[in-house]
C-alpha positions in Angstrom: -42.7 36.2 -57.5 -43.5 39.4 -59.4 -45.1 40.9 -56.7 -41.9 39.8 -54.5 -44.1 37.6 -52.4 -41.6 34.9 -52.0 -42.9 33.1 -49.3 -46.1 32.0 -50.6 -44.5 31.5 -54.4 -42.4 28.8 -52.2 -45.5 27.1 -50.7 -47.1 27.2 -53.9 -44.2 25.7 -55.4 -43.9 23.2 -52.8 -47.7 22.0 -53.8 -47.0 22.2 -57.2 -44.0 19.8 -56.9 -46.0 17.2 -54.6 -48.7 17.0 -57.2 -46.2 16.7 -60.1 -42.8 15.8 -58.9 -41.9 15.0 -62.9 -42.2 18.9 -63.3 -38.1 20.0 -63.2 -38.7 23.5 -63.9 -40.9 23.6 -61.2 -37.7 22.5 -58.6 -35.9 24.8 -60.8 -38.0 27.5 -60.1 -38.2 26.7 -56.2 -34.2 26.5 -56.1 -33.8 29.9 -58.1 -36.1 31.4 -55.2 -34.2 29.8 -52.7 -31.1 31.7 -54.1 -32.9 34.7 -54.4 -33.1 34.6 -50.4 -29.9 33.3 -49.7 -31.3 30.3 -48.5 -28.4 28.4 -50.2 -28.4 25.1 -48.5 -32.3 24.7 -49.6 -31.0 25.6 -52.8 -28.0 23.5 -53.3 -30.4 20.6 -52.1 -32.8 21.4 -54.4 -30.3 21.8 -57.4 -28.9 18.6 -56.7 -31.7 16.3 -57.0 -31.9 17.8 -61.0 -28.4 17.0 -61.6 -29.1 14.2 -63.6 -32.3 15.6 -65.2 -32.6 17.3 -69.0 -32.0 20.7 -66.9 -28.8 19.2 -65.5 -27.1 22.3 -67.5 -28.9 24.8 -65.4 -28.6 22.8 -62.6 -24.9 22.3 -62.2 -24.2 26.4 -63.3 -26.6 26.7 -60.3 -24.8 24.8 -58.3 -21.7 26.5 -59.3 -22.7 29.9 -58.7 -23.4 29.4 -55.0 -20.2 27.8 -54.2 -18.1 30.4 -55.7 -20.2 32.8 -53.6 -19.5 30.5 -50.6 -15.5 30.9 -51.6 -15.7 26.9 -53.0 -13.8 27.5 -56.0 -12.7 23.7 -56.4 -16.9 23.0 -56.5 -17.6 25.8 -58.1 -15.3 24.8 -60.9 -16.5 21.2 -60.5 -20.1 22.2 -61.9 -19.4 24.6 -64.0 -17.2 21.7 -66.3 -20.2 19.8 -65.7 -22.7 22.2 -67.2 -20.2 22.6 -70.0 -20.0 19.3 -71.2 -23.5 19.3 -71.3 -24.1 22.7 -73.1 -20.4 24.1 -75.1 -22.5 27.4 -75.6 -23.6 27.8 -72.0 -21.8 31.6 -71.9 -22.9 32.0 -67.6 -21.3 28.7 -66.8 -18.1 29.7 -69.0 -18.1 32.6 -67.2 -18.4 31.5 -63.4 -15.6 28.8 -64.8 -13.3 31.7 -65.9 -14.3 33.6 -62.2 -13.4 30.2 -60.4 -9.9 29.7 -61.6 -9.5 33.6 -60.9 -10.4 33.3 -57.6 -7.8 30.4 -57.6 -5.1 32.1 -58.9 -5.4 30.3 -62.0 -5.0 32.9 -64.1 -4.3 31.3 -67.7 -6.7 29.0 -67.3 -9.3 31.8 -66.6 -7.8 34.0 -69.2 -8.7 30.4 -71.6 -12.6 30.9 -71.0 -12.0 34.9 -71.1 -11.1 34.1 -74.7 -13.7 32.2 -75.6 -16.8 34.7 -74.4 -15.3 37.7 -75.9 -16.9 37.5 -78.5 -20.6 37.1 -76.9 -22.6 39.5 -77.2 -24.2 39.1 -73.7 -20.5 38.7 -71.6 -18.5 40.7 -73.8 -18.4 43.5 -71.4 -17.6 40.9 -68.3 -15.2 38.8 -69.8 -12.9 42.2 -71.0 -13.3 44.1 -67.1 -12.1 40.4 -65.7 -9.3 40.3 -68.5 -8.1 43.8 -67.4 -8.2 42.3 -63.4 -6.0 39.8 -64.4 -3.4 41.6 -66.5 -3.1 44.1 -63.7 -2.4 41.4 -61.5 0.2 39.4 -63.6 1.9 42.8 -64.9 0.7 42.1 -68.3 1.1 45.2 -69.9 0.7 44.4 -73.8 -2.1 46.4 -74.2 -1.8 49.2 -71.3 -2.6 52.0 -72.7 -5.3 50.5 -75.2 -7.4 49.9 -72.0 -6.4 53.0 -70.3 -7.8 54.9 -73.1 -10.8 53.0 -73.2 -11.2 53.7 -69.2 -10.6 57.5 -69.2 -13.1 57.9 -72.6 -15.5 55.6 -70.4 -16.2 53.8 -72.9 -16.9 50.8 -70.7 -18.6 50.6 -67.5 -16.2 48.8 -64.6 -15.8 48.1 -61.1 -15.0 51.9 -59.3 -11.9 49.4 -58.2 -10.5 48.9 -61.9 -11.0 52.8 -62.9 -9.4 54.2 -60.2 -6.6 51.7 -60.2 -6.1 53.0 -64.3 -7.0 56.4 -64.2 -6.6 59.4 -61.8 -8.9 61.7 -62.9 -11.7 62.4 -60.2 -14.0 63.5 -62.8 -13.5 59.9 -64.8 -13.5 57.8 -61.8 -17.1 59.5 -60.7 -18.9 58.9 -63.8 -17.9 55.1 -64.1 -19.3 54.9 -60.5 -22.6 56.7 -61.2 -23.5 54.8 -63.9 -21.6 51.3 -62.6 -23.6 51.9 -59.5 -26.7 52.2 -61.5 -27.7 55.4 -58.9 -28.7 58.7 -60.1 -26.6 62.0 -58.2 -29.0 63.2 -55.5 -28.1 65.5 -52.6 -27.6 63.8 -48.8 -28.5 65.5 -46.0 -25.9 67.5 -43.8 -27.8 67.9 -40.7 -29.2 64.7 -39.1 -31.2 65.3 -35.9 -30.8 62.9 -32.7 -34.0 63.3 -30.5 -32.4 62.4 -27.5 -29.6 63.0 -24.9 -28.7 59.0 -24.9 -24.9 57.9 -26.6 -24.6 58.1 -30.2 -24.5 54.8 -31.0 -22.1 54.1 -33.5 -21.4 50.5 -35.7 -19.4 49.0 -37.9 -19.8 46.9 -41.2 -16.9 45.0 -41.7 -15.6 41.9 -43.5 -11.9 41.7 -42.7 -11.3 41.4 -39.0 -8.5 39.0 -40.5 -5.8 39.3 -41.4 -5.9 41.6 -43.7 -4.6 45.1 -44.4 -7.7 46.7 -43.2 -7.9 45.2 -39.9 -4.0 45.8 -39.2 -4.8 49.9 -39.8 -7.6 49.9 -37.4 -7.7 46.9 -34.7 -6.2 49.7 -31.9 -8.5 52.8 -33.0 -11.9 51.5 -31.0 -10.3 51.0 -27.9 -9.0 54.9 -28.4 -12.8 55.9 -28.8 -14.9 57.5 -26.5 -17.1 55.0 -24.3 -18.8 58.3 -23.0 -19.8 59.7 -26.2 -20.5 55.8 -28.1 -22.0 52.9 -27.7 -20.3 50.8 -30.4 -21.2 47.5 -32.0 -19.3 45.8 -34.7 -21.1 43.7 -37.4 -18.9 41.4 -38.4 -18.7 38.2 -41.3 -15.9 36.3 -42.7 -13.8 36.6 -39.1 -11.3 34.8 -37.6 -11.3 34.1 -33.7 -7.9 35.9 -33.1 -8.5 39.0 -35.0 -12.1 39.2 -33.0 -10.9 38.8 -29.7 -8.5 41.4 -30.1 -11.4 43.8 -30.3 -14.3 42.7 -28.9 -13.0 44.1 -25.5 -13.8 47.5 -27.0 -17.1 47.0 -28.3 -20.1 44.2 -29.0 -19.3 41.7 -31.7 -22.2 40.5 -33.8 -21.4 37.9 -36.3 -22.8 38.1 -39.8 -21.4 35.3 -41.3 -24.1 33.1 -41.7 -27.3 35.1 -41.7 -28.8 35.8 -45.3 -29.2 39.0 -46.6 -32.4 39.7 -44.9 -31.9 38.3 -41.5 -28.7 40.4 -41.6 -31.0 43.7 -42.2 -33.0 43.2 -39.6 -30.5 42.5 -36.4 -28.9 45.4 -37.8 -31.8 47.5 -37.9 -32.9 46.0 -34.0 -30.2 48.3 -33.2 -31.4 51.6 -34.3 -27.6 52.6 -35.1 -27.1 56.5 -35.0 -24.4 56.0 -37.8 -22.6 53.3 -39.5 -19.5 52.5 -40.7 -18.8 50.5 -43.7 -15.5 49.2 -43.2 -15.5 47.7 -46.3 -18.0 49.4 -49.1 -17.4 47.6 -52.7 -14.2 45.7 -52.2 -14.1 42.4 -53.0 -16.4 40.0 -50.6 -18.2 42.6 -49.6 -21.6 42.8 -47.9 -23.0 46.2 -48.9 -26.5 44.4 -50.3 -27.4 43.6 -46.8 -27.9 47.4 -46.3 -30.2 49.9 -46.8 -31.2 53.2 -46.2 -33.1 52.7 -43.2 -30.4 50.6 -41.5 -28.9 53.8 -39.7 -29.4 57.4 -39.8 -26.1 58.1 -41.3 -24.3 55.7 -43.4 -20.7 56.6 -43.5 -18.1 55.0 -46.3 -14.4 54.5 -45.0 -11.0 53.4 -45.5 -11.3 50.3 -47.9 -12.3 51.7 -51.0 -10.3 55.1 -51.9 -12.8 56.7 -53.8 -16.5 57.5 -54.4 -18.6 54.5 -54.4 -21.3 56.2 -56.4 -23.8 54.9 -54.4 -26.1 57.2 -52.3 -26.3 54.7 -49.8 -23.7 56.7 -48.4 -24.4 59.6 -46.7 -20.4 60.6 -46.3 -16.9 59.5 -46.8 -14.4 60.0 -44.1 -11.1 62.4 -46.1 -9.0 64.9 -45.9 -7.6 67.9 -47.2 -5.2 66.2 -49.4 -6.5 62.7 -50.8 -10.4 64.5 -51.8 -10.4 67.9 -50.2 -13.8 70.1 -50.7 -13.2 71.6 -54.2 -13.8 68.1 -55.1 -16.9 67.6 -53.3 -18.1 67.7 -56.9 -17.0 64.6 -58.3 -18.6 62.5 -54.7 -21.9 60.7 -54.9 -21.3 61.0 -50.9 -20.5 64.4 -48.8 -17.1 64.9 -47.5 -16.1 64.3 -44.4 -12.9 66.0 -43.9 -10.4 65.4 -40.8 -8.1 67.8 -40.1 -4.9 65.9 -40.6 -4.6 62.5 -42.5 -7.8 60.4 -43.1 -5.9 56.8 -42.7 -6.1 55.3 -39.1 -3.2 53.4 -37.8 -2.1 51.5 -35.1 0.1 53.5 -33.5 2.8 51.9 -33.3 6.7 52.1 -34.4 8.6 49.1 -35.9 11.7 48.4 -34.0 10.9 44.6 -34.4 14.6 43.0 -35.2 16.0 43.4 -38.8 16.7 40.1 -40.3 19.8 39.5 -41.8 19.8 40.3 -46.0 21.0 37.0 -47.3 17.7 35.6 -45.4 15.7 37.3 -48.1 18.0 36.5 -51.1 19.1 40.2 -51.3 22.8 41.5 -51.5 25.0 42.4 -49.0 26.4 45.4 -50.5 24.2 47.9 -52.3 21.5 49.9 -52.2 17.6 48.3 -51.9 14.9 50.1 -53.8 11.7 48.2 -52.5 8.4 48.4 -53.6 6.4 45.5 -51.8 2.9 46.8 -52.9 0.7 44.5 -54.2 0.9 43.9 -58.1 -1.8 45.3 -59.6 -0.4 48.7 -58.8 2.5 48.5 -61.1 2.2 49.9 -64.6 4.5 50.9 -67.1 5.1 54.5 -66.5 6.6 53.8 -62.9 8.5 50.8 -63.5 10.1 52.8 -66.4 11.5 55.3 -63.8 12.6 52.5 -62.0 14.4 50.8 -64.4 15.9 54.4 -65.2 17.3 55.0 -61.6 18.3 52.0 -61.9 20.6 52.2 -65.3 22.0 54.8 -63.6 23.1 53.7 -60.1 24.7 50.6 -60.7 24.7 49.4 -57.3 21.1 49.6 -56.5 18.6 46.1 -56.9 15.0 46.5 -57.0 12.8 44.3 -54.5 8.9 43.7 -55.8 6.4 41.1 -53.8 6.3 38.1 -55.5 2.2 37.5 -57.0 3.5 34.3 -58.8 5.1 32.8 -62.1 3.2 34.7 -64.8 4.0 38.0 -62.9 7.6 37.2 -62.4 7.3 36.0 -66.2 6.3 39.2 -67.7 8.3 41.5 -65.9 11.7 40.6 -66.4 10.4 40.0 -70.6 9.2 44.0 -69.6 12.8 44.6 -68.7 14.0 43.9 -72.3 17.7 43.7 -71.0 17.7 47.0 -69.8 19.4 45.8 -66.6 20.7 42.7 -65.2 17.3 40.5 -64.1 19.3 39.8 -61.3 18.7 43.0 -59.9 15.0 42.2 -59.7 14.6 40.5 -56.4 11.2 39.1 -55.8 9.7 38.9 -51.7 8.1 36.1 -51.0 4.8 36.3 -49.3 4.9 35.9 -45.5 3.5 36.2 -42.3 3.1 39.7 -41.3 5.6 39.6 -38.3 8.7 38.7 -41.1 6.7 40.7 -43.3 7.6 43.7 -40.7 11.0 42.4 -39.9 12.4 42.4 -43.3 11.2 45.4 -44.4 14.1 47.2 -42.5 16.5 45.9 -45.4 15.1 48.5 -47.4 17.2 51.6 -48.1 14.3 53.7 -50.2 10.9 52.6 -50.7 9.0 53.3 -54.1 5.7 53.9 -53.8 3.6 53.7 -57.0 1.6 55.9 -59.3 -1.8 56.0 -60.0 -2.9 53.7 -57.1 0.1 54.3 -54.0 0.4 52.0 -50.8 -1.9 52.8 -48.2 -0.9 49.9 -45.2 2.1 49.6 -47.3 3.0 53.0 -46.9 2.5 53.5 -43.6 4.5 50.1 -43.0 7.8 51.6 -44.3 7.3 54.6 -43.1 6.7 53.3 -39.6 9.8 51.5 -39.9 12.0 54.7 -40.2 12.1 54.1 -44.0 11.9 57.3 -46.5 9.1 56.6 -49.2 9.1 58.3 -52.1 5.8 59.2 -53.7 4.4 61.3 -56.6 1.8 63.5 -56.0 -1.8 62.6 -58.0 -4.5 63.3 -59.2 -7.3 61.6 -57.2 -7.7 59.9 -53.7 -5.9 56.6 -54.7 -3.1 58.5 -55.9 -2.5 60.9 -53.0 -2.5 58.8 -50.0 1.5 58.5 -49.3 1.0 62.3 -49.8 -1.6 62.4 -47.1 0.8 60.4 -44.7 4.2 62.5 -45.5 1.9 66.0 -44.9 1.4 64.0 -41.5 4.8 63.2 -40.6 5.5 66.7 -41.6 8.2 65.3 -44.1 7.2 67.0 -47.3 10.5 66.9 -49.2 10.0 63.3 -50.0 6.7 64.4 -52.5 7.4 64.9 -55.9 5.8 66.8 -58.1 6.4 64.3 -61.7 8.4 61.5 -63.3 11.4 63.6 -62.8 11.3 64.8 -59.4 10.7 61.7 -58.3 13.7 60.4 -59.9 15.8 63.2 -58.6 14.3 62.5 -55.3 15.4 58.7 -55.2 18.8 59.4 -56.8 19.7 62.4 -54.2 19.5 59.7 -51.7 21.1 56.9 -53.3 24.0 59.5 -54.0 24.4 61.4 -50.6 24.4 58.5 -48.0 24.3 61.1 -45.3 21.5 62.9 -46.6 19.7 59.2 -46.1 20.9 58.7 -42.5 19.9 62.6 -42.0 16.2 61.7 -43.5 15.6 58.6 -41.8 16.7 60.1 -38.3 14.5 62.8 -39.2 11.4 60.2 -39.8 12.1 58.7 -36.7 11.9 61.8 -34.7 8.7 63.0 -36.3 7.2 59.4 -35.4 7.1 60.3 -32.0 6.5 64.3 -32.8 4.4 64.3 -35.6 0.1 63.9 -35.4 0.7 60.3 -37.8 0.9 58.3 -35.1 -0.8 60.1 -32.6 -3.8 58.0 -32.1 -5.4 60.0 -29.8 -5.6 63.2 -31.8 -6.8 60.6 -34.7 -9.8 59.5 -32.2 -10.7 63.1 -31.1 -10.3 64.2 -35.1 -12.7 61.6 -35.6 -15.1 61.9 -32.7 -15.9 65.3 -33.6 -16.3 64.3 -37.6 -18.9 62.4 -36.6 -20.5 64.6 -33.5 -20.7 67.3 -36.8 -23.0 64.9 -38.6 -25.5 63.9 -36.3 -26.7 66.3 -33.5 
């Protein structure tokens, strides 16, 4: 096992276990290797026969590791209890318990065993970065600015997601990610050499040909691609069948999903990819542990994670002169890769789907809607203050958030401290993504948010002839409504602070032909502008990547 030799530590094991089947550890042992491999169903099979052994305990937290990796959260926290009862102190079991309900959307009761292992020395860390998770999601904001602190002094190592989603500082976000990555800085090569005249032959790594925001921004871009220049494959896991066929015309599918981590290597590497994508880098469910170095000559991050990963894995990350231009190369485990115009791919398309009536949605006839549908984690305090201050001062505008459940609802309208009537907090249910498109069109203004804006949000409203207003940051999370505006060639909806922004909103609120003048003006530049040219975004891209490898 030291020596990583894991297939004759099995068939040793194997022997072992014949000549003394009373030896647990030994089954233990073989079902920890099992893990190790992603051989899961040997393991679970394994696991279970020492279920009712004296290693029961390390059994069932086993048990309920894999099936929280397998997206089983009703087994996963099914074990865990089990391995609880048996062992009150068991801090990993406690721990995948508190990451099961999470994953559930049972946030109190995860926040229950949070409680309980913060003051362990060995999950103290864990148990505080999953606290912050959850009070992001549920607009908790009791101790905002405690934990911000702690994040910008990086005083505690956490997920690149968490810091960048607290703090825009590029700097900041860079070192968490150096050191959460566990990766030193070292310089990628610029130049990579192709040896032969043969299509560059370019894949993807991606885990959310779903539905999911990631897949809705770039199911029409492969088609737009050059079949002369590319050979394209897509490696895929964690599909569904509509999503893939939707694609699969444009290039060759290979599914993931249920190869282990090494088989999943090597049919990548059978390939011999030129340069590859990753779709999907750290966010959550991802597959970047399947790669390596050797799985492509050049490894490109893009679109799901808006920062660096700090990870040289990554040979680039596909920007542009607004969200990370090259003055802030610096603060980037990976090189820029710079397009000319906005780095966010789209579908192309324009919403003129049919605007369904208001009182459908629970919002008033008459007055102005302020909306905001961006997921909750990306409210804090500072913007929903400027909210509530626009407003206190227009008394016929209502404010429409997308609902993330009870405790979120909950805490924001206690936030509100009577400030304004809770009835002008309207909360969007979630829905299928063909509503999702028609009701946006009830919205006068949309808000984007501070420190980490809507990226498919974003582009949503403002595909549907919708002025968003957005504040200028700091870092890439923070600048991509900028990026999209500088595209549509509508700067005067870019604020520069708190105040501007407030002007901003309130100018249009006021002056009701200033807003009819705007939002003819967006839809003009739709058609005009390079946002939703897809072709230029295609040829833009093509030649990123013809720059890279030659």
């Amino acid at each position: 096992v030291q020596q990583s030799n894991y297939v004759d530590s099995i068939d040793l094991l194997k022997k072992a276990i014949s000549q003394y089947p009373e030896e647990n550890k030994l089954k233990l042992n073989l079902g920890n290797i099992y893990k190790l491999l992603d051989q899961n169903d040997d393991a679970v099979n394994i696991f279970s026969t020492l279920e009712n052994s004296e290693l029961a305990d390390l059994a069932n937290n086993n048990l309920s590791l894999i099936y929280l990796e397998q997206g089983d959260s009703d087994k996963s926290i099914e074990h865990a209890k089990i391995a609880l009862s048996l062992n009150q102190d068991y801090s990993d079991a406690r721990f995948n318990l508190a990451l099961a309900f999470f994953e559930r959307k049972n946030y109190q009761d995860s926040l229950l065993q949070l409680d309980q292992l913060s003051e362990t020395d060995d999950y103290k860390s864990r148990a505080f970065e999953l606290k912050i998770r959850i009070q992001q999601i549920i607009c908790d904001w009791s101790s905002y600015m405690i934990t911000k602190d702690i994040l910008y002094a990086n005083k505690l190592i956490v997920h690149p997601f968490l810091h960048i989603s607290h703090v825009d500082n590029e700097e900041k976000n860079f070192l968490n990610a150096i050191d959460w990555s566990g990766s030193r800085v070292s310089e990628n090569k610029i130049v990579h050499l192709k040896t032969d005249k043969t299509k560059i032959k370019l894949g993807f790594l991606c885990g959310e040909i779903r539905n999911h925001p990631t897949f809705h921004l770039i199911k029409n871009f492969f088609k737009e691609l050059s079949n002369d220049l590319f050979s394209m494959t897509m490696f895929s896991y964690n599909h569904e069948e509509r999503e893939k066929k939707y694609i699969e015309g444009s290039l060759e599918f290979i599914d993931l999903t249920k190869m282990n981590r090494k088989d999943a290597n090597n049919c990548i590497k059978t390939f011999d990819i030129d340069v590859l994508i990753d779709l999907t880098t750290i966010i959550s469910h991802n597959r970047q542990n399947i790669l390596d170095k050797n799985c492509a000559k050049v490894i490109i991050s893009y679109l799901a994670f808006p920062g660096t990963t700090g990870n040289p894995l990554y040979d680039y990350i596909i920007t542009d002169t607004i969200v990370a231009p090259e003055s802030q190369q610096k603060f980037y485990q990976e090189n820029l890769l710079i397009l000319p115009s906005t780095y966010q791919v789209n579908d192309g398309s324009i919403n003129v789907d049919v605007k369904e009536d208001r009182k459908s949605w629970n919002l008033p006839i008459n007055g102005i809607i302020l909306g905001s549908l961006n997921q909750s984690f990306k409210l804090e305090p500072v913007m929903f203050d400027a909210w509530i201050d626009i407003l206190q001062k227009h008394k016929n505008t209502y404010l429409w958030l997308l609902d993330e459940g009870e405790d979120m609802r909950k805490n924001l309208l206690s936030y509100l401290d009577k400030r304004i009537d809770q009835k002008r907090i309207i909360f969007a249910e979630r829905v299928d993504r063909g509503r999702h498109l028609a009701r946006i069109k009830n919205i006068d203004v949309a808000l984007d948010t501070r420190i980490y804006n809507g990226h498919t949000t974003s582009i949503e409203m403002l595909q549907s002839g919708i002025p968003l207003v957005t504040l200028e940051g700091e870092h890439f999370a923070s600048r991509v409504s900028t990026s999209l505006l500088h595209a549509l060639e509508i700067e005067e909806l870019i604020a520069k602070d708190i105040d501007d922004y407030k002007e901003i909103v309130s100018t249009l609120i006021n002056d009701n032909n200033a807003l009819n003048s705007l939002k003819s003006k967006i839809q003009r530049q739709l058609s005009e502008s390079k946002l939703m040219d897809t072709s230029f975004f295609a040829r833009s891209f093509e030649d990123a990547i013809l720059g890279v490898i030659k």
